[in-house]
C-alpha positions in Angstrom: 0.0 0.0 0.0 2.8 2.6 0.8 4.2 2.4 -3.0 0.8 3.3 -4.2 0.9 6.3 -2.2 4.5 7.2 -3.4 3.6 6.4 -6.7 0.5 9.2 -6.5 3.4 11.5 -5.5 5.1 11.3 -8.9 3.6 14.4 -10.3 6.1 14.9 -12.8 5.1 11.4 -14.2 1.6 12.4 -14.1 1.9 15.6 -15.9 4.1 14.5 -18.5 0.9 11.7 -19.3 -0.4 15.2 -19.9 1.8 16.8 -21.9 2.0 13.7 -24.1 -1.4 15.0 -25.1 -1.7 18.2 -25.1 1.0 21.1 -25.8 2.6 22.8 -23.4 1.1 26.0 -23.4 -2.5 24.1 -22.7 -1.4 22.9 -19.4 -0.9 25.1 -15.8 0.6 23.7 -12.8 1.0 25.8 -10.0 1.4 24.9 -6.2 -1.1 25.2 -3.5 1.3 28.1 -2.3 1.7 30.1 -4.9 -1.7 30.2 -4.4 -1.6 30.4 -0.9 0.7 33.4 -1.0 -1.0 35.9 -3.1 -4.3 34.1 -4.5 -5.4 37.2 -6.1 -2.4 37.8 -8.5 -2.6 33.5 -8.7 -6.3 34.3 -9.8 -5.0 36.7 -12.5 -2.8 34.4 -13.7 -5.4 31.2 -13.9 -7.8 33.8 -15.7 -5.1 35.0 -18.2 -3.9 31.1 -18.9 -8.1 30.6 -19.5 -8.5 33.3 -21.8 -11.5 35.0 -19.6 -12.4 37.9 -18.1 -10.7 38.5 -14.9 -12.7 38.5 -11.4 -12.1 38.7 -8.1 -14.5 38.7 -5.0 -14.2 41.8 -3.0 -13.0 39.4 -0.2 -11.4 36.4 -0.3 -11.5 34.6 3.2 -9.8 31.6 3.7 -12.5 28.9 4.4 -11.7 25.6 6.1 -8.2 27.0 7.5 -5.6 24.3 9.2 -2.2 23.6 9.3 -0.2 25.1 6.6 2.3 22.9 5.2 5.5 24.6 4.1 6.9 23.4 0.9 10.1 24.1 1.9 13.4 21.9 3.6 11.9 23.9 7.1 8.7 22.5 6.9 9.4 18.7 7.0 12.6 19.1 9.3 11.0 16.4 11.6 11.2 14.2 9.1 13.6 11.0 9.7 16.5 11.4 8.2 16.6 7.8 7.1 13.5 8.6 5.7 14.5 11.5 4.2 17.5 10.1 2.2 15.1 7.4 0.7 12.6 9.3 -0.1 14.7 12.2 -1.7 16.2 9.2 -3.6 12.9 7.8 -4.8 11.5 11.2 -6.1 14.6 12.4 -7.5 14.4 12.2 -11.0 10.4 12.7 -10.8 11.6 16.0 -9.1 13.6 17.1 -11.8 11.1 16.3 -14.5 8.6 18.3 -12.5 10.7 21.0 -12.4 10.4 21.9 -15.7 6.3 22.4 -15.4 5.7 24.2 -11.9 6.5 28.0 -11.0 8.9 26.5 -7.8 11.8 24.6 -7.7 10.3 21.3 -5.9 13.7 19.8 -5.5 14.7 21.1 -1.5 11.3 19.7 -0.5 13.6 16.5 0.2 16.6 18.4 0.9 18.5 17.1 4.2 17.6 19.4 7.4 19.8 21.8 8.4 
């Protein structure tokens, strides 16, 4: 069961399925903190990539608010190191891959804790 759930982690495998059929410029990826950062100018940009008029609510509260998850090496500094060293060596080349598509570099998710 736990290589199922790595293998739905492989986003750059599932995005190039994607982008084998469709071109490039058809297809946004963005993280949930780019969107979490500034999810007005993330709005402008989703609305620009559509092609349709751009909106924005007046307010924009954040509904069903928990723990944030920091996608960086800080976040996840609890993580086992062990665990840490085989994962990062799992998702490596799946990281690179998904480099190429998303507006962050993924790659120090996995980076060793300082």
């Amino acid at each position: 069961q736990g290589r199922r759930y790595l293998g739905a982690g492989l986003y750059g495998r599932h995005i190039a399925a994607f982008q084998a059929r469709f071109a490039r410029e058809q297809i946004l990826v963005a993280s949930y903190e780019t969107f979490s950062r500034d999810n007005r100018a993330f709005l402008d940009r989703l609305f620009h990539f559509l092609g349709v008029a751009h909106f924005a609510p007046a307010e924009l509260p954040r509904l069903n608010a928990g723990t944030d998850y920091a996608s960086d090496a800080t976040g996840v500094s609890d993580l086992d190191p062990a665990l840490r060293r085989d994962l990062a060596g799992f998702f490596a080349d799946d990281l690179e891959r998904l480099a190429a598509f998303v507006d962050f570099d993924p790659r120090p998710l996995l980076a060793p804790a300082v």
